[in-house]
PyMOL Python script that loads the backbone (N, CA, C, O; Angstrom):
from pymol import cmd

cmd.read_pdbstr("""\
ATOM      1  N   UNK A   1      43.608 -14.695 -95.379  1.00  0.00           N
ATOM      2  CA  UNK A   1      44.470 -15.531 -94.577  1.00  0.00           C
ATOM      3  C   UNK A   1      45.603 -16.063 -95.451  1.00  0.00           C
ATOM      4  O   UNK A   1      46.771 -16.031 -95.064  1.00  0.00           O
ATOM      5  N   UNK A   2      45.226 -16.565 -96.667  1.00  0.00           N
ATOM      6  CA  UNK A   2      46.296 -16.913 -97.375  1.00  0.00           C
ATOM      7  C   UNK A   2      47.364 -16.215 -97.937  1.00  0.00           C
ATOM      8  O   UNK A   2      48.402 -16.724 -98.358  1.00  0.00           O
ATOM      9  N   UNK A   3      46.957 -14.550 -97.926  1.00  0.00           N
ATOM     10  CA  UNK A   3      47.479 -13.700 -98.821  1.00  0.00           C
ATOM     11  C   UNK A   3      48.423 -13.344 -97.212  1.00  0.00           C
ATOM     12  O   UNK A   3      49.453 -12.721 -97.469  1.00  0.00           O
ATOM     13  N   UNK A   4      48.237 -13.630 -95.669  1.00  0.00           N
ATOM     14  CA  UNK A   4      49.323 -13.306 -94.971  1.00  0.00           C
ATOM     15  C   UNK A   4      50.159 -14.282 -94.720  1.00  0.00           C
ATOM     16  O   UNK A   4      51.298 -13.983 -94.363  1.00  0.00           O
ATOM     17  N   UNK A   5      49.691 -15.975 -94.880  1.00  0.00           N
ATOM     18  CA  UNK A   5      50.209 -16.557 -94.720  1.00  0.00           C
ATOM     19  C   UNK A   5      51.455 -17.360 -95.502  1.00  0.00           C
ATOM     20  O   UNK A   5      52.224 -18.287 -95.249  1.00  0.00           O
ATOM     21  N   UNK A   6      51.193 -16.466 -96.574  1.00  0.00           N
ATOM     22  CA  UNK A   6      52.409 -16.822 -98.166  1.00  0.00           C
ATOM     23  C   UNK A   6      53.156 -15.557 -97.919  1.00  0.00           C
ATOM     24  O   UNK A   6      53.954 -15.331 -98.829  1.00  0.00           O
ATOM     25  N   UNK A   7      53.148 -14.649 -96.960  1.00  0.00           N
ATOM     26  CA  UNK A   7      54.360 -13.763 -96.555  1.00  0.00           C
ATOM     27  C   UNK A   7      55.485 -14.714 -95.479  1.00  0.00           C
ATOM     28  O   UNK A   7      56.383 -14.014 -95.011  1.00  0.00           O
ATOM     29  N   UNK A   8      55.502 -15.558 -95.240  1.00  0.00           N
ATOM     30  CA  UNK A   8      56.493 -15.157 -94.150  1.00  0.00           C
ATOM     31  C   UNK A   8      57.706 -15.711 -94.831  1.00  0.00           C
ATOM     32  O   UNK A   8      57.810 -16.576 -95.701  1.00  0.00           O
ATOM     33  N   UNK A   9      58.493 -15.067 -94.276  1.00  0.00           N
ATOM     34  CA  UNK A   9      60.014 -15.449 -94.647  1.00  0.00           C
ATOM     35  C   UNK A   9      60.504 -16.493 -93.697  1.00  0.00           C
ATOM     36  O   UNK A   9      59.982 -17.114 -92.771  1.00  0.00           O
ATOM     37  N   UNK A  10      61.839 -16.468 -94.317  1.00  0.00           N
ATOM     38  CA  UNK A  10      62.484 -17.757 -93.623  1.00  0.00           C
ATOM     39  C   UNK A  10      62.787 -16.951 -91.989  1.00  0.00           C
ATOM     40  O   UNK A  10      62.705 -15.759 -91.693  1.00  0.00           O
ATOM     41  N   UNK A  11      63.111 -18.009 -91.241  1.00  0.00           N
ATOM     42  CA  UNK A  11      63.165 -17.542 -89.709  1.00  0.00           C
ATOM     43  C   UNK A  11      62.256 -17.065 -89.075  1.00  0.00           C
ATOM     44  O   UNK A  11      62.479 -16.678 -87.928  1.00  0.00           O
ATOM     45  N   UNK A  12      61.080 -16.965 -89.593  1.00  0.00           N
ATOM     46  CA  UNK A  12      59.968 -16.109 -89.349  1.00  0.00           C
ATOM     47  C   UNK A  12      59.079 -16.753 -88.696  1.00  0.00           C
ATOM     48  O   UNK A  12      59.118 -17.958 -88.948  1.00  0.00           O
ATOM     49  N   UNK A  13      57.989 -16.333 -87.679  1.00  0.00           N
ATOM     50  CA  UNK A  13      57.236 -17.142 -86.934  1.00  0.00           C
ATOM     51  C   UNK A  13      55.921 -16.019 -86.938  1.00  0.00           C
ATOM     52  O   UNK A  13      56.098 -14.823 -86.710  1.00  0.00           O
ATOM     53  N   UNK A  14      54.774 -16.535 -87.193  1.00  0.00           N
ATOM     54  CA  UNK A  14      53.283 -16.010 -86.519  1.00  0.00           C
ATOM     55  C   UNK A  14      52.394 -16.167 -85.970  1.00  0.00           C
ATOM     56  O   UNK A  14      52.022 -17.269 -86.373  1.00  0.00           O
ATOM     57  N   UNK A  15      51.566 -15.768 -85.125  1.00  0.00           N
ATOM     58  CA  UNK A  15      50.962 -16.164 -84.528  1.00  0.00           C
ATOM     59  C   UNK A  15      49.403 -15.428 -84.993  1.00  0.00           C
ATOM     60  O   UNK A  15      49.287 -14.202 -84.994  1.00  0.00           O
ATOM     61  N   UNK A  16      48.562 -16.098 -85.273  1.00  0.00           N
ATOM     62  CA  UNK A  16      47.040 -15.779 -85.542  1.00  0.00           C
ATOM     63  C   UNK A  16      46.413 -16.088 -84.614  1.00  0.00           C
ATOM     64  O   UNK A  16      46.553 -17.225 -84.164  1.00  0.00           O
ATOM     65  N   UNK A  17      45.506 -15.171 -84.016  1.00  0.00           N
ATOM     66  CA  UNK A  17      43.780 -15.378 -82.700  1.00  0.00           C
ATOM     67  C   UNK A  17      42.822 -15.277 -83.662  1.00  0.00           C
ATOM     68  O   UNK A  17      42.735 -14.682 -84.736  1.00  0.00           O
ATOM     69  N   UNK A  18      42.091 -16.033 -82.995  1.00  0.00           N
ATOM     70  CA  UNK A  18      41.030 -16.213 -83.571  1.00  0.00           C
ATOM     71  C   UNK A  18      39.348 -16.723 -82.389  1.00  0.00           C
ATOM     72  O   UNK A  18      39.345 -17.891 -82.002  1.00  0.00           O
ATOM     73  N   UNK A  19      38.977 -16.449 -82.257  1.00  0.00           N
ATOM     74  CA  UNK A  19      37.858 -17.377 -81.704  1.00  0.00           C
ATOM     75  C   UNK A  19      36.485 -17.632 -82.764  1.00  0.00           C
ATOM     76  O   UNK A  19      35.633 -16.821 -83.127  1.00  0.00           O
ATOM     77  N   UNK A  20      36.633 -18.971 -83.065  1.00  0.00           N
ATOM     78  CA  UNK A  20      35.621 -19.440 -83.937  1.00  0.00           C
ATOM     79  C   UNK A  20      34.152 -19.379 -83.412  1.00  0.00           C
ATOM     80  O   UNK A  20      33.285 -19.359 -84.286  1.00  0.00           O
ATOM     81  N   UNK A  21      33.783 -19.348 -82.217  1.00  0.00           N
ATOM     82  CA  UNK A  21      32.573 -19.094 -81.660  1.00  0.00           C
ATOM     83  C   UNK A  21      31.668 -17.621 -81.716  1.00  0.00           C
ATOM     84  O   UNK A  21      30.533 -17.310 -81.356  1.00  0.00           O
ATOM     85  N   UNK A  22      32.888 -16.850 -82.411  1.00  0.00           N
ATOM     86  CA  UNK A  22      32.638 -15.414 -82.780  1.00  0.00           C
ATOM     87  C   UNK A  22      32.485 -15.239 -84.002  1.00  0.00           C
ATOM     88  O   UNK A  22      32.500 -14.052 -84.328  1.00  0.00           O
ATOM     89  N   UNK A  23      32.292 -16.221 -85.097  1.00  0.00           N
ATOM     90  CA  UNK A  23      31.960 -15.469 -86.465  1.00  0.00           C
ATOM     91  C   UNK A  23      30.982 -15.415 -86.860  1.00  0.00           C
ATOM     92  O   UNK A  23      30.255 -16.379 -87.104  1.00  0.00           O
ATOM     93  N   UNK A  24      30.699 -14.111 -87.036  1.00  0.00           N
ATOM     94  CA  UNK A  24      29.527 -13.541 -87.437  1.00  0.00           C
ATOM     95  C   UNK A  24      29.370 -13.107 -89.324  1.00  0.00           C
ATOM     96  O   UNK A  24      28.758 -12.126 -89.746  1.00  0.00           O
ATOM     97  N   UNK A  25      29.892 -13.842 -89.937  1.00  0.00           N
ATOM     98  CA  UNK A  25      29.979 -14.217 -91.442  1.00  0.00           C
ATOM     99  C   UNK A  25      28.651 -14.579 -92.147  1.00  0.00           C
ATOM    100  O   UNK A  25      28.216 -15.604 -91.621  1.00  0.00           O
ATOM    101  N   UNK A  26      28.025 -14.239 -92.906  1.00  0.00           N
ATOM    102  CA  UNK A  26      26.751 -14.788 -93.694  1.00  0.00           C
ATOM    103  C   UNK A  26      26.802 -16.732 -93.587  1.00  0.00           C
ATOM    104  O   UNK A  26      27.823 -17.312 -93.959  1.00  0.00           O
ATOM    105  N   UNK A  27      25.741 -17.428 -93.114  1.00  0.00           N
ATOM    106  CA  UNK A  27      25.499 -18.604 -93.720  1.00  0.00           C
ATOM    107  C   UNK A  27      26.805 -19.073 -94.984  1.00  0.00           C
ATOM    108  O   UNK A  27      27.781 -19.777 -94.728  1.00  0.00           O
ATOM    109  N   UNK A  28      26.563 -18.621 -95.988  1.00  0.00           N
ATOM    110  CA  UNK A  28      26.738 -19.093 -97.240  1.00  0.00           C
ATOM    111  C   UNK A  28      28.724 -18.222 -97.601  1.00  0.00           C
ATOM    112  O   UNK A  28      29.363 -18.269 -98.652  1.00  0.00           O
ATOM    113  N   UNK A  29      29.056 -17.665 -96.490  1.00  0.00           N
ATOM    114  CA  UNK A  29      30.684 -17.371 -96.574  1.00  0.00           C
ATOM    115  C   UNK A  29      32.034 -18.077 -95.378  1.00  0.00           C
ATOM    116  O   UNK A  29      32.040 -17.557 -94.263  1.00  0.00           O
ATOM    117  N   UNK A  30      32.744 -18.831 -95.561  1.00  0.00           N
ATOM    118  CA  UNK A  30      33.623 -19.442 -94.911  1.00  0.00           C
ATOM    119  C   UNK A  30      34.366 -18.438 -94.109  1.00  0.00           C
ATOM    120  O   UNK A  30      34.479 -17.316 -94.601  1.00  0.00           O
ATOM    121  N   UNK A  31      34.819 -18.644 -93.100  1.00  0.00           N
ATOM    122  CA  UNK A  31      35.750 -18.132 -92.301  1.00  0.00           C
ATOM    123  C   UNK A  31      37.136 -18.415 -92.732  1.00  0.00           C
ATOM    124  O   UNK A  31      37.577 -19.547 -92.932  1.00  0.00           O
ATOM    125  N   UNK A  32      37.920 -17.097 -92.888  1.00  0.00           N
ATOM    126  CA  UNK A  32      39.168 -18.033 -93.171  1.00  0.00           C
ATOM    127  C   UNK A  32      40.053 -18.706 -91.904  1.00  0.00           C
ATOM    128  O   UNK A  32      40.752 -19.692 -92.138  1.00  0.00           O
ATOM    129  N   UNK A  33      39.995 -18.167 -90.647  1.00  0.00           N
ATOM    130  CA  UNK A  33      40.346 -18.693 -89.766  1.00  0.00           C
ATOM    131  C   UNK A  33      39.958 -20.368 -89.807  1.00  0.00           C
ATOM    132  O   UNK A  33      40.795 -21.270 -89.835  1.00  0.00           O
ATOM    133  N   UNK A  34      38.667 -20.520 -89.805  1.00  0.00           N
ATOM    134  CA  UNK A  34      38.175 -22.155 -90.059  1.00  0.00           C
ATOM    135  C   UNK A  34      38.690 -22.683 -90.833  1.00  0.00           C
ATOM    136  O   UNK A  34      39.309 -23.692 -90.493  1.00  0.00           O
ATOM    137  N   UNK A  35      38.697 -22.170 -92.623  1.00  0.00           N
ATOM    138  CA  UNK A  35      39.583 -22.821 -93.543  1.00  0.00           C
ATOM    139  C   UNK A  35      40.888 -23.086 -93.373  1.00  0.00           C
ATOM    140  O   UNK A  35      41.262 -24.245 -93.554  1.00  0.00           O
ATOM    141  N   UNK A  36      41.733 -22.180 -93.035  1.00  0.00           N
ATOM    142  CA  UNK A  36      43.139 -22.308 -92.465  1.00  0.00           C
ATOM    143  C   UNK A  36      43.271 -23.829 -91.856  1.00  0.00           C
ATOM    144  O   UNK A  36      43.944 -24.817 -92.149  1.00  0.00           O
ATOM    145  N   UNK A  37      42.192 -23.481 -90.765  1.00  0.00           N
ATOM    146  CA  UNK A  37      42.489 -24.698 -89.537  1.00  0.00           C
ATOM    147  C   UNK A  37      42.132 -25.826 -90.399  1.00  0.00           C
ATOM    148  O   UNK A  37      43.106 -26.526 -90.673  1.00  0.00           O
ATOM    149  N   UNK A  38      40.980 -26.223 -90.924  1.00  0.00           N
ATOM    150  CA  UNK A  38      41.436 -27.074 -92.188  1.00  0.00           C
ATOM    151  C   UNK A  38      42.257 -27.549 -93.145  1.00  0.00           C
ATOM    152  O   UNK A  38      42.613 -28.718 -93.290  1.00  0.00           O
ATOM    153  N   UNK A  39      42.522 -26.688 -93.739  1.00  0.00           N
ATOM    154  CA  UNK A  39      43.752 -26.840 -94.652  1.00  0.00           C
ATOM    155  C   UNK A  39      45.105 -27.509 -94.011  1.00  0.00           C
ATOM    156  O   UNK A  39      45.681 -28.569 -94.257  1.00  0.00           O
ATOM    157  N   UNK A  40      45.381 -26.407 -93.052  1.00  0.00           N
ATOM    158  CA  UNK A  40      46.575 -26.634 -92.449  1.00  0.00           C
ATOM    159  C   UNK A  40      46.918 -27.949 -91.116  1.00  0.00           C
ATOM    160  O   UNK A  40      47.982 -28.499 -90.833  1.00  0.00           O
ATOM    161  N   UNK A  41      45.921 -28.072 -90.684  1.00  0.00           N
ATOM    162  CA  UNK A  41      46.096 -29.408 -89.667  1.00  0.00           C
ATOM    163  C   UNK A  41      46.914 -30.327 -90.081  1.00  0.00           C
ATOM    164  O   UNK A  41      46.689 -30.792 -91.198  1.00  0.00           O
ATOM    165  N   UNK A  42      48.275 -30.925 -89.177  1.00  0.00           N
ATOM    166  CA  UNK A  42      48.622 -31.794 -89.655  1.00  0.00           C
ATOM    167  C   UNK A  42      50.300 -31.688 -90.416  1.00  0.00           C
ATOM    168  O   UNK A  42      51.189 -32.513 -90.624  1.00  0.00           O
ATOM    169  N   UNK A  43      50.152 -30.361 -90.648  1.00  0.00           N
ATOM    170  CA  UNK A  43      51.388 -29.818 -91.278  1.00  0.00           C
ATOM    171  C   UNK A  43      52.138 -29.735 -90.351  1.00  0.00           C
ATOM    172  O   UNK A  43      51.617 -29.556 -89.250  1.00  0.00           O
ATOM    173  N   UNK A  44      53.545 -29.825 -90.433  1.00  0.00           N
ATOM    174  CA  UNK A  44      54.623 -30.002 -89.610  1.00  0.00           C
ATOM    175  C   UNK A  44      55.131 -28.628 -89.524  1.00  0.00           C
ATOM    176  O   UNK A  44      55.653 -28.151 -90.532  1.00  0.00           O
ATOM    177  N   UNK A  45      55.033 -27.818 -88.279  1.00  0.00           N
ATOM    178  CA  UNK A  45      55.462 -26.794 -87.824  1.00  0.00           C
ATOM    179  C   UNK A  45      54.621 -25.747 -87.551  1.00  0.00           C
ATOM    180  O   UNK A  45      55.016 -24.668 -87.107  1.00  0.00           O
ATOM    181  N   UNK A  46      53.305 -26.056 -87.833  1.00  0.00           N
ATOM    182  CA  UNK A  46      51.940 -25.483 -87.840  1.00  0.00           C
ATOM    183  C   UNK A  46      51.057 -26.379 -86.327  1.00  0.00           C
ATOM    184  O   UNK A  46      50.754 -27.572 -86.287  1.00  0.00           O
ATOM    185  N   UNK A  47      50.860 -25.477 -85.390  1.00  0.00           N
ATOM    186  CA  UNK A  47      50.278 -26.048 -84.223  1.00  0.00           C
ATOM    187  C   UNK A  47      48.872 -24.870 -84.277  1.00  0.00           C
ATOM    188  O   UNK A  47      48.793 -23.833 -84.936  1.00  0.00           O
ATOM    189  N   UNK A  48      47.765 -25.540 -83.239  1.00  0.00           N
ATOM    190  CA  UNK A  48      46.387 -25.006 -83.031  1.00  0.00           C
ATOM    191  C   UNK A  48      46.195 -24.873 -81.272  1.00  0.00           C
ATOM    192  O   UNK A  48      46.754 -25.799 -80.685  1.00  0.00           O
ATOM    193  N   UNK A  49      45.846 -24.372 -80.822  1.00  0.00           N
ATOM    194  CA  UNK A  49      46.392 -24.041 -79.196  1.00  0.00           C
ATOM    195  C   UNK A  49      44.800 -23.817 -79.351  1.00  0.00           C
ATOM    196  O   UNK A  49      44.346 -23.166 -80.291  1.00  0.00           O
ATOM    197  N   UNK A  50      43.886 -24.478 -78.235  1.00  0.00           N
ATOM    198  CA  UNK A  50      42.638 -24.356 -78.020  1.00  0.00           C
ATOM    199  C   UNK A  50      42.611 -23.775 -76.590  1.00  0.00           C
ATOM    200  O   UNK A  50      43.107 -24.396 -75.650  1.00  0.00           O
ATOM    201  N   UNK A  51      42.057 -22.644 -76.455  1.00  0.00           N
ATOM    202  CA  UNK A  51      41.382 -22.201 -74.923  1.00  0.00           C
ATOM    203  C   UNK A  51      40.293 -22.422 -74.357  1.00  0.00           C
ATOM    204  O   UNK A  51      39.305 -22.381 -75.090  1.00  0.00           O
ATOM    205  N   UNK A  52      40.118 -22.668 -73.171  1.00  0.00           N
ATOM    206  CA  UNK A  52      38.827 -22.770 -72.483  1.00  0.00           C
ATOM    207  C   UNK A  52      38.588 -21.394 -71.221  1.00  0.00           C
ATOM    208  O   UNK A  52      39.296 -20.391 -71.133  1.00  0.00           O
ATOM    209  N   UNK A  53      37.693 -21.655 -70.574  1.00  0.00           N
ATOM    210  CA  UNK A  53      37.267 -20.622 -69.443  1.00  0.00           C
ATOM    211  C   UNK A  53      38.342 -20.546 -68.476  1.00  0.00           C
ATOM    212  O   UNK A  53      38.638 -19.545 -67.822  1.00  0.00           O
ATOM    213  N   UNK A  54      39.035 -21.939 -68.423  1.00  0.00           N
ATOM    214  CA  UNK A  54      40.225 -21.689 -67.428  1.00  0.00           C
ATOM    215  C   UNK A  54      41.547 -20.873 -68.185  1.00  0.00           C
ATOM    216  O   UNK A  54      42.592 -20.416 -67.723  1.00  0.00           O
ATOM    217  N   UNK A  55      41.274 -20.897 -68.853  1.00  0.00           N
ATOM    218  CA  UNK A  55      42.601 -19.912 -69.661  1.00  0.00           C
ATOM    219  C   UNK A  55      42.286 -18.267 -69.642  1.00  0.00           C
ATOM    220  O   UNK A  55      43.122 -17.438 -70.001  1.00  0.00           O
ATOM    221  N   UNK A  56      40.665 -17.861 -69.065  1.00  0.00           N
ATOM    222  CA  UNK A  56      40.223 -16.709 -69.246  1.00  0.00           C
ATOM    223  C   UNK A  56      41.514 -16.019 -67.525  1.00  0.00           C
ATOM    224  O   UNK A  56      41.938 -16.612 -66.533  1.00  0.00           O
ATOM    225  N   UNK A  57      41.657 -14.673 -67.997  1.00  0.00           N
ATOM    226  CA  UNK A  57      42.272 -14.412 -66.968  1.00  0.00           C
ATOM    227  C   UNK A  57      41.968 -12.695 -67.126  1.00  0.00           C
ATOM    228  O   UNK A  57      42.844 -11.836 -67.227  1.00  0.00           O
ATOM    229  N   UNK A  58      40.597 -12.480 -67.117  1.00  0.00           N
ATOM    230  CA  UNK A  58      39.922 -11.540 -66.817  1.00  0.00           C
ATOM    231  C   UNK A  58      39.238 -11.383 -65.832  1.00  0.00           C
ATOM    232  O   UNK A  58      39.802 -11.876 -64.855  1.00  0.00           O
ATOM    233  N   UNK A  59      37.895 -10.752 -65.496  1.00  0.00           N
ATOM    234  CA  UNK A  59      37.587 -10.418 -64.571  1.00  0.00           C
ATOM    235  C   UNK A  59      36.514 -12.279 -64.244  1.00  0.00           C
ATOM    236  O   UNK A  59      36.084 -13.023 -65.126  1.00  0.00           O
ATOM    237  N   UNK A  60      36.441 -12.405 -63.244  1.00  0.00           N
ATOM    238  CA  UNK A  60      35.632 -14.135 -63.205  1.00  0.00           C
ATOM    239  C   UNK A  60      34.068 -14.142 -63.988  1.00  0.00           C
ATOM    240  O   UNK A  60      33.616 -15.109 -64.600  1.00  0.00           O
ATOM    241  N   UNK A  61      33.498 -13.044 -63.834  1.00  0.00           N
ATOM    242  CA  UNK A  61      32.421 -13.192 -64.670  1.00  0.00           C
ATOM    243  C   UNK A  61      32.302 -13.650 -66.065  1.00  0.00           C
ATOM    244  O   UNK A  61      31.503 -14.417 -66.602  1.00  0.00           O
ATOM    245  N   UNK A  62      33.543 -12.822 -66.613  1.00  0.00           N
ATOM    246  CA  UNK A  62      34.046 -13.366 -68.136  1.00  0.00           C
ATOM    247  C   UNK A  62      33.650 -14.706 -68.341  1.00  0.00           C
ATOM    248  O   UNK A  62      32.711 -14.986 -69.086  1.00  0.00           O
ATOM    249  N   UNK A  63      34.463 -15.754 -67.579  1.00  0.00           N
ATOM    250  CA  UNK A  63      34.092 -16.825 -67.335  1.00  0.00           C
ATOM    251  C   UNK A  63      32.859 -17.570 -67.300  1.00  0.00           C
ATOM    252  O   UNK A  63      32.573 -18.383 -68.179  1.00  0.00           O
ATOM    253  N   UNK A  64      32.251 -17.362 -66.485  1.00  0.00           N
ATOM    254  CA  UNK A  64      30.647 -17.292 -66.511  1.00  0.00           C
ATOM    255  C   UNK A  64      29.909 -16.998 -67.741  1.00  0.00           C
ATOM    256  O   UNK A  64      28.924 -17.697 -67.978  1.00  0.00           O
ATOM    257  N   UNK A  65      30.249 -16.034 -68.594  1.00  0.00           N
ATOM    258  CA  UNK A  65      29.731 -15.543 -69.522  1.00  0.00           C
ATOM    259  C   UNK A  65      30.321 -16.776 -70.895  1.00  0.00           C
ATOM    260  O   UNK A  65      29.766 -17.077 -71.952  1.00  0.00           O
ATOM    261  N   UNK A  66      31.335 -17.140 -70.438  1.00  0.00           N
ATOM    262  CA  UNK A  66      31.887 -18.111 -71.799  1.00  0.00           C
ATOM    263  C   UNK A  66      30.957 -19.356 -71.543  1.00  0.00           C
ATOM    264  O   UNK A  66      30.233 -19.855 -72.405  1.00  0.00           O
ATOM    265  N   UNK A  67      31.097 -19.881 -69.974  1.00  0.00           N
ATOM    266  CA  UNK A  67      30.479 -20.907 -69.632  1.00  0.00           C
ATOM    267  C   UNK A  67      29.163 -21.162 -69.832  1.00  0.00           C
ATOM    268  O   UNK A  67      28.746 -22.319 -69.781  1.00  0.00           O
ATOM    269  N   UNK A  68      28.119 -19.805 -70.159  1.00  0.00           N
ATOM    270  CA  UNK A  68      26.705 -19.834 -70.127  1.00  0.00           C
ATOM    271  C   UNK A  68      26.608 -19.772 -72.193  1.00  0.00           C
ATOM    272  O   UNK A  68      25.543 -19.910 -72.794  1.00  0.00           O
ATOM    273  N   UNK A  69      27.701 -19.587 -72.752  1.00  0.00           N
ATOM    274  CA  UNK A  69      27.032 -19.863 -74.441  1.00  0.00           C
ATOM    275  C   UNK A  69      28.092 -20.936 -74.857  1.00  0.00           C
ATOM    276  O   UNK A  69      28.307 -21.108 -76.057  1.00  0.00           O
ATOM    277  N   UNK A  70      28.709 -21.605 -73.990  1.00  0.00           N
ATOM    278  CA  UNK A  70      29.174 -23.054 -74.542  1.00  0.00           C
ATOM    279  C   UNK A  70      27.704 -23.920 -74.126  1.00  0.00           C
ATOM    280  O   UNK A  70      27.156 -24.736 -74.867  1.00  0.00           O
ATOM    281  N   UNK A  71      27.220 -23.505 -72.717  1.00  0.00           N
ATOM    282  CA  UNK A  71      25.804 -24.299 -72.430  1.00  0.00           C
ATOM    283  C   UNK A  71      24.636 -24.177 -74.021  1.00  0.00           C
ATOM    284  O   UNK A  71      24.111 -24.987 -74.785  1.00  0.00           O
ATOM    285  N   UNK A  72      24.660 -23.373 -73.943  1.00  0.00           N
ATOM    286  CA  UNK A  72      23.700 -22.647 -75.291  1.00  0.00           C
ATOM    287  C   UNK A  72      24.571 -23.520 -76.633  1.00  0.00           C
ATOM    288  O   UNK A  72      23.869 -24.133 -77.438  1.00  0.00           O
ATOM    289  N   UNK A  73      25.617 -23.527 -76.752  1.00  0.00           N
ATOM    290  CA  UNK A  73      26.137 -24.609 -77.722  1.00  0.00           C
ATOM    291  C   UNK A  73      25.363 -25.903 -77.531  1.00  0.00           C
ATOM    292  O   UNK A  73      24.373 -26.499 -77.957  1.00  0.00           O
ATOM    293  N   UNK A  74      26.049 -25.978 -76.928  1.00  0.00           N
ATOM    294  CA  UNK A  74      25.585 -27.250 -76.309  1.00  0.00           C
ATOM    295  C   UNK A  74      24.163 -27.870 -76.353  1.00  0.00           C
ATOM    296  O   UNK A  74      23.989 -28.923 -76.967  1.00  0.00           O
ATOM    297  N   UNK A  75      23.278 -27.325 -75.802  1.00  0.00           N
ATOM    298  CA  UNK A  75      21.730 -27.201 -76.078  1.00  0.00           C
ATOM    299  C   UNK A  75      21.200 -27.621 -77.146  1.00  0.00           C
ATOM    300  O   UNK A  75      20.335 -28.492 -77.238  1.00  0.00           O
ATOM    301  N   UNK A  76      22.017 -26.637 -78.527  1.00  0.00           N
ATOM    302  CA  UNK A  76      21.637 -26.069 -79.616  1.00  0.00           C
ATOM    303  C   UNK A  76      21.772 -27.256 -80.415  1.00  0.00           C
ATOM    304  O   UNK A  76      20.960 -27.710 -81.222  1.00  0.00           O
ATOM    305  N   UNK A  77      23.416 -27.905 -79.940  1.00  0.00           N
ATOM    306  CA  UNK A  77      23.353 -29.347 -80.845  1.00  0.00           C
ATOM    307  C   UNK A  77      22.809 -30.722 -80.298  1.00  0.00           C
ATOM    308  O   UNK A  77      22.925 -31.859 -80.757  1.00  0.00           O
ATOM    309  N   UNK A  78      22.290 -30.335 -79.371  1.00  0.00           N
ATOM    310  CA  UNK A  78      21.448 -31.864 -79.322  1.00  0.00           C
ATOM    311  C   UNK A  78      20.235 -31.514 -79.352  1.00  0.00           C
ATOM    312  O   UNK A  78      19.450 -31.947 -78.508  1.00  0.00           O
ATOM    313  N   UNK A  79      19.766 -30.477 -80.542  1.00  0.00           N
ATOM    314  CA  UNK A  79      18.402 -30.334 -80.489  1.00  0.00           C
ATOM    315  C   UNK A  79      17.322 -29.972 -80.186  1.00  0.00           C
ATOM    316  O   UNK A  79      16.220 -30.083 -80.725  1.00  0.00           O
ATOM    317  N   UNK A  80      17.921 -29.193 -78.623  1.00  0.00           N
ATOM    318  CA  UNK A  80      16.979 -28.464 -77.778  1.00  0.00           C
ATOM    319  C   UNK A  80      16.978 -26.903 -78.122  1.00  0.00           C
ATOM    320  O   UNK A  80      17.898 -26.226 -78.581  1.00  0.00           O
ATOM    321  N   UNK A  81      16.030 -26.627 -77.862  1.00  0.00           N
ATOM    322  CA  UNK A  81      15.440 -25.301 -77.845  1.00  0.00           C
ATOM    323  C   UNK A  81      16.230 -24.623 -77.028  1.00  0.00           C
ATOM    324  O   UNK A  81      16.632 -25.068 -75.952  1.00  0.00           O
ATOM    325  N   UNK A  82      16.619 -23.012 -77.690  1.00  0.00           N
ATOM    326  CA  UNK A  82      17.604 -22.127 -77.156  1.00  0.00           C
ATOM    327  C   UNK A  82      17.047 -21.826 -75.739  1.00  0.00           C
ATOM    328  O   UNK A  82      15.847 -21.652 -75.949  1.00  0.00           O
ATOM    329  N   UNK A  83      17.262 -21.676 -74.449  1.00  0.00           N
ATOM    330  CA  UNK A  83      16.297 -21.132 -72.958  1.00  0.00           C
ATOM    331  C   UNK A  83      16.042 -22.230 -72.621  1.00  0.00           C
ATOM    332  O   UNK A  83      15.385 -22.037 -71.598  1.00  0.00           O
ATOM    333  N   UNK A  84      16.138 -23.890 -72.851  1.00  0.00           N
ATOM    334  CA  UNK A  84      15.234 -24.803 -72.232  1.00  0.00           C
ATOM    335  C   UNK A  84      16.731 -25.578 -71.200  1.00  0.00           C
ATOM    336  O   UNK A  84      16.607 -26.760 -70.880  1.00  0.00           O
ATOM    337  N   UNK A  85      17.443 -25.161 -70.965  1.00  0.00           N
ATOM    338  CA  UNK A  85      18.114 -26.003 -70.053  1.00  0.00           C
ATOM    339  C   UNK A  85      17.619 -26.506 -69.282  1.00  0.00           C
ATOM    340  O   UNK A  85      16.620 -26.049 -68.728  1.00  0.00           O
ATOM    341  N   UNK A  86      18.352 -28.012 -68.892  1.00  0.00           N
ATOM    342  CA  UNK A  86      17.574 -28.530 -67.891  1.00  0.00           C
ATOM    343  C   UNK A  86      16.947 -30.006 -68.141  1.00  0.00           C
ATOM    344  O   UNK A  86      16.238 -30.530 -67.281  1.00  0.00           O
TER     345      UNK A  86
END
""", "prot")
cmd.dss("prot")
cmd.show_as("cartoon", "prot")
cmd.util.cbc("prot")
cmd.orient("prot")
């Protein structure tokens, strides 16, 4: 991330995707997408654009499918057991 983000020239604009709910990285290795968003928060000319299910504009199930492992997030951090919704 750093080695694209010390390219840009003047006038220059980029845009990076990312979805953090998708990294599949060892335990014990950082994302650089995450670090970035760390590092960089806060910096003037540097913005973070967050999506949700209403921003999905695929088929509606998609939706459903985002909506059923934010639940599973969700679950996961207050402790409950993965399947126990409810």
């Amino acid at each position: 991330m750093k080695m694209f983000l010390t390219r840009l020239g003047y006038e220059s604009k980029a845009v990076i995707t990312g979805d953090v709910t998708q990294i599949d990285l060892p335990d014990h290795r950082r994302s650089g997408l995450t670090e970035a968003e760390s590092l960089l928060r806060g910096i003037e000319g540097i913005a973070f654009c967050y999506f949700t299910e209403v921003d999905v504009v695929r088929h509606p199930l998609v939706a459903e499918i985002i909506r059923a492992y934010d639940r599973k997030t969700q679950n996961n951090s207050a402790g409950r057991p993965p399947g126990s919704e409810g």
